[in-house]
C-alpha positions, 0 to 999 in steps of 0.5 A, spaced: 500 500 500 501 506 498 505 511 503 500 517 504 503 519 510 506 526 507 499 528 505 494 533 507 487 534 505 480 537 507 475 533 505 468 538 505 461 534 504 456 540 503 450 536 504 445 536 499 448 542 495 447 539 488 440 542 485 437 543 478 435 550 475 430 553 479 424 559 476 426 564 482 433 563 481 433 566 474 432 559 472 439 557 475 442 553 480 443 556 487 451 554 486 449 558 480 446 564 483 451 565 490 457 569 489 462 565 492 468 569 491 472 564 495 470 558 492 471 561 485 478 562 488 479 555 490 476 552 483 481 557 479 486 554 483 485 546 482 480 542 478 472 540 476 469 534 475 462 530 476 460 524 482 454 519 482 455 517 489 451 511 489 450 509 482 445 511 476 438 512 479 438 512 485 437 517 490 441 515 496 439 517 504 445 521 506 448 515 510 449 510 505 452 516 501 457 518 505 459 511 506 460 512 498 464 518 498 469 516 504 470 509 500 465 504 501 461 501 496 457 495 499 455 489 496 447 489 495 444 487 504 450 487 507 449 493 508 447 495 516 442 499 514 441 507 517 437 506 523 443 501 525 448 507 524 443 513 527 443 507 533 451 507 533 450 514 533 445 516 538 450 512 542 443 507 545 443 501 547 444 496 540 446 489 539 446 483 534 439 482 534 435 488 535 431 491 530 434 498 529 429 503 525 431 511 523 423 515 525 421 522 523 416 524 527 410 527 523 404 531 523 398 527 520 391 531 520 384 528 521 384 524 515 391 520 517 394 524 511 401 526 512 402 534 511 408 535 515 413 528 514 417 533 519 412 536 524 416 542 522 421 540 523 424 545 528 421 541 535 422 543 542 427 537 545 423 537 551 417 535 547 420 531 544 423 526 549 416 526 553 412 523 547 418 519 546 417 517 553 410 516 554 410 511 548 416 507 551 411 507 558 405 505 555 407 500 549 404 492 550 408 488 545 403 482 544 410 478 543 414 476 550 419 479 552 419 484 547 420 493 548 422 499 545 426 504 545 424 511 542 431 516 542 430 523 539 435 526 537 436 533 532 429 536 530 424 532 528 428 525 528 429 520 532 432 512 532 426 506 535 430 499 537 425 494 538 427 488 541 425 481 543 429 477 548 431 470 546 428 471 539 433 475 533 429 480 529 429 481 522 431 487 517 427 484 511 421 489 512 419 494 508 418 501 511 412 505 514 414 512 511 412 512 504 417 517 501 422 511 501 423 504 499 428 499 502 432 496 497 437 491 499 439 494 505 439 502 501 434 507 503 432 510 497 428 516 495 421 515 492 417 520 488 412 522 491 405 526 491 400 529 496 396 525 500 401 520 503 398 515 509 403 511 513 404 505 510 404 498 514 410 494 515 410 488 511 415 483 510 419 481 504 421 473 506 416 468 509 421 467 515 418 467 521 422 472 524 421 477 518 414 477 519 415 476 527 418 483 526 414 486 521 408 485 527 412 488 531 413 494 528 405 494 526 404 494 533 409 499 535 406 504 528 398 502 531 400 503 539 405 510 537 399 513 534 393 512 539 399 514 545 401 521 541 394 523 539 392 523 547 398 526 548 398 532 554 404 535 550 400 535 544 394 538 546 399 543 549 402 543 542 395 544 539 393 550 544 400 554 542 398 553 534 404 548 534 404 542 529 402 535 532 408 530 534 402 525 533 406 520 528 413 517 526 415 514 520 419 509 520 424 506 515 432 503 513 430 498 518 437 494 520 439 488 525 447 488 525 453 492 527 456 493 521 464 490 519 468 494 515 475 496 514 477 502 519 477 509 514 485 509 517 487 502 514 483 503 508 487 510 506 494 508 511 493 514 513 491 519 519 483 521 517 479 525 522 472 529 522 468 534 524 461 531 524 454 533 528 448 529 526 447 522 528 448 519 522 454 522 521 457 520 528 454 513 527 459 513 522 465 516 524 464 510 530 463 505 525 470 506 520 474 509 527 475 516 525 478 521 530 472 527 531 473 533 533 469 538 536 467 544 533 461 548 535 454 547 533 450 546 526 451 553 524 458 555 527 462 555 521 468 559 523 469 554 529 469 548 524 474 551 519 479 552 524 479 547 527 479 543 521 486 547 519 488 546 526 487 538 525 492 539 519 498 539 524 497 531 526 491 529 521 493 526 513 486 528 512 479 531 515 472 530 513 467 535 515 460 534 513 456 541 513 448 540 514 445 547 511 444 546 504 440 540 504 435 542 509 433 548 504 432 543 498 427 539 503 423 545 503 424 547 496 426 553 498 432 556 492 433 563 495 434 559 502 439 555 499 443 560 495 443 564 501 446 559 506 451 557 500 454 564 500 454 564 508 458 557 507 462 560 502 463 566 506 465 563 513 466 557 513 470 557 506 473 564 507 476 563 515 479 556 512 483 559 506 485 565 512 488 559 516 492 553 511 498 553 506 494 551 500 501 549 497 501 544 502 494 543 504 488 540 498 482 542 499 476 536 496 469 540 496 463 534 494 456 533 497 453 526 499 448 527 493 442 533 490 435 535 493 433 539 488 429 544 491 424 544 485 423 536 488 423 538 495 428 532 496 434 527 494 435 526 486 440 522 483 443 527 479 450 528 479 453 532 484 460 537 483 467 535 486 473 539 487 480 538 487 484 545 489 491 546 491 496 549 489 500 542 487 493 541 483 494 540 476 489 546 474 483 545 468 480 552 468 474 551 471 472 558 474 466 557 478 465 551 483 457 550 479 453 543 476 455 546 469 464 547 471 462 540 473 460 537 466 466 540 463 472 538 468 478 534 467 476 529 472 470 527 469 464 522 472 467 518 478 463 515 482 463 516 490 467 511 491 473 513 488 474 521 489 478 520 495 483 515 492 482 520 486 483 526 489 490 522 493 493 521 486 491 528 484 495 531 489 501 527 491 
């Protein structure tokens, strides 16, 4: 294997930052749209090129994508599954066995129609835990033996482990959240219209403990939505004009604790992150990533510096940003390109101010696209930059979906850009 000691690389995920022309950005893009002055300065100074992260049509969740964008591509169910990874990342109890699902809670109205699959999103913590509570308290499995746990975490999400003593449940079930299919093991992004139900939980074997668990997750589903819609907190909640937690939907249901090669042997070299959600935490853990500290969601400043600051003992440093993704999710363009330029500004700008570009490449990808026009995940490809001032240039101008197309780098797929960009730099 390759020596990779002498390198140096800040690996930037924008999550979800890749989009399609939008009616009120003059039919551009938001990375069309945003001044972006230093990200010009960093495109200028490398090269350009595409990714699908995942593979050609589909539209991945962002953990199997990330996955994909740090090096590892999974062969068809031997991939954990979300809800495991959120688990690991939420830090609950999880073992061989248990059933791990990813839940949103949502609002439903008096139809069990799904107007808000976030309940907007913004949800008081406290609310949260007490509803979460409640169900854990009053749940009566028809199984022996059988419990849950109900764990939020950021918002509207929120991890459920169910499990049965004695007995192995199953990850071959479909989910309850209709806006994703599960396929071999992958969360997928569906197309979807208006009026979405929840839907039941079925399984996708005729073994018994796939369709133990799918009754499980019936009962789970059927249970929650009586419990919620006698909840204190959300006749509070009501009274306040707040929207109801009086759903969750469930999805990417799994039941082992994955085995990979740690991300330091895969490389042979020091690779580290700055992460904040669940998901990403739980994959931090998974590949033994050092993580670094560093402020909250927003606190762009704080991540850039400590993420030059890492180049000191670290070969590499992966820092996943949140904001765009959620903008796309509420089909909101003007948000989006805003929250680009404060990206830009902040984060991008403080980075350039505290490394040697002639000694420290910089690598700016997403995990996929949310097209605001589809308020949610697309299998467009998304733009990759190599930068650095060892970084044979292809005068690209402007980190854009259209710099993209026509880089010197061409169409990779996730799973080769940080080799890629290794090559491209030592």
């Amino acid at each position: 294997m390759s020596d990779n000691s002498k390198v140096k690389i800040v690996y930037v995920l924008l999550d979800g930052v890749g989009d399609l022309p939008h009616p009120d950005l003059k039919n551009t893009t938001p990375l069309d749209y945003a001044q972006t002055p230093n990200l010009d300065k960093m495109t200028r100074n490398g090269a350009m090129g595409e990714v699908i992260s995942v593979g050609k049509g589909i539209a991945p969740e962002s953990d199997i994508a990330v996955f994909n964008m740090l090096g590892y591509k999974f062969q068809h169910s031997e991939y954990a599954g979300r809800g495991v990874i959120e688990a690991i990342g939420t830090g609950i109890d999880f073992k061989d066995g248990d059933l791990a699902l990813r839940g949103n809670f949502a609002t439903l109205d008096d139809s069990d129609i799904i107007v808000d699959r976030r309940a907007g999103r913004k949800i008081e913590k406290e609310d949260a835990l007490t509803v979460s509570r409640e169900i854990e308290n009053k749940i009566k499995f028809s199984e022996p033996g059988a419990s849950v746990v109900v764990a939020p975490t950021i918002g509207h999400r929120v991890v459920v482990r169910i499990r049965c003593e004695g007995k192995q449940l199953s990850s071959e079930i479909t989910n309850t959240d209709p806006a994703y299919s599960r396929v071999d093991g992958m969360g997928i992004a569906k197309a979807v219209g208006d009026y979405l139900k929840i839907e039941r939980c079925l399984p996708l074997n005729q073994l018994p403990n796939s369709e133990l668990t799918a009754r499980l997750v019936n009962e789970f589903t059927e249970q929650s939505l009586k419990i919620l819609r006698e909840s204190q907190t959300n006749k509070n909640r009501k009274a306040q004009g707040k929207k109801l937690l009086n759903a969750i939907l469930l999805r990417d249901a799994g039941n082992h604790y994955p085995k990979v090669v740690p991300i330091n042997d895969l490389y042979s070299m020091r690779f580290s992150c700055i992460v904040d959600m669940p998901v990403e935490i739980g994959i931090s853990e998974v590949l033994k990533m050092r993580t670094f500290s560093a402020g909250g969601l927003t606190d762009y400043e704080e991540k850039a510096r400590v993420a030059a600051k890492a180049m000191e003992t670290e070969n590499a440093i992966y820092v996943h940003l949140k904001g765009p993704d959620e903008f796309g999710h509420d089909g909101d363009a003007i948000g989006k390109m805003k929250n680009i330029e404060e990206i830009d500004r902040r984060f991008f700008g403080t980075l350039l101010d505290n490394i040697n570009t002639g000694k420290v490449a910089i690598v700016v990808s997403a995990d996929h696209s949310t097209p605001c026009i589809n308020k949610g995940h697309s299998d467009d490809p998304v733009p990759v930059l190599v930068s650095g001032d060892m970084v044979k240039k292809d005068n690209s101008t402007r980190y854009t979906e259209n710099n993209a197309k026509i880089g010197s780098i061409g169409l990779l797929e996730g799973a080769q850009v940080v080799k890629t960009a290794i090559q491209m730099i030592i």
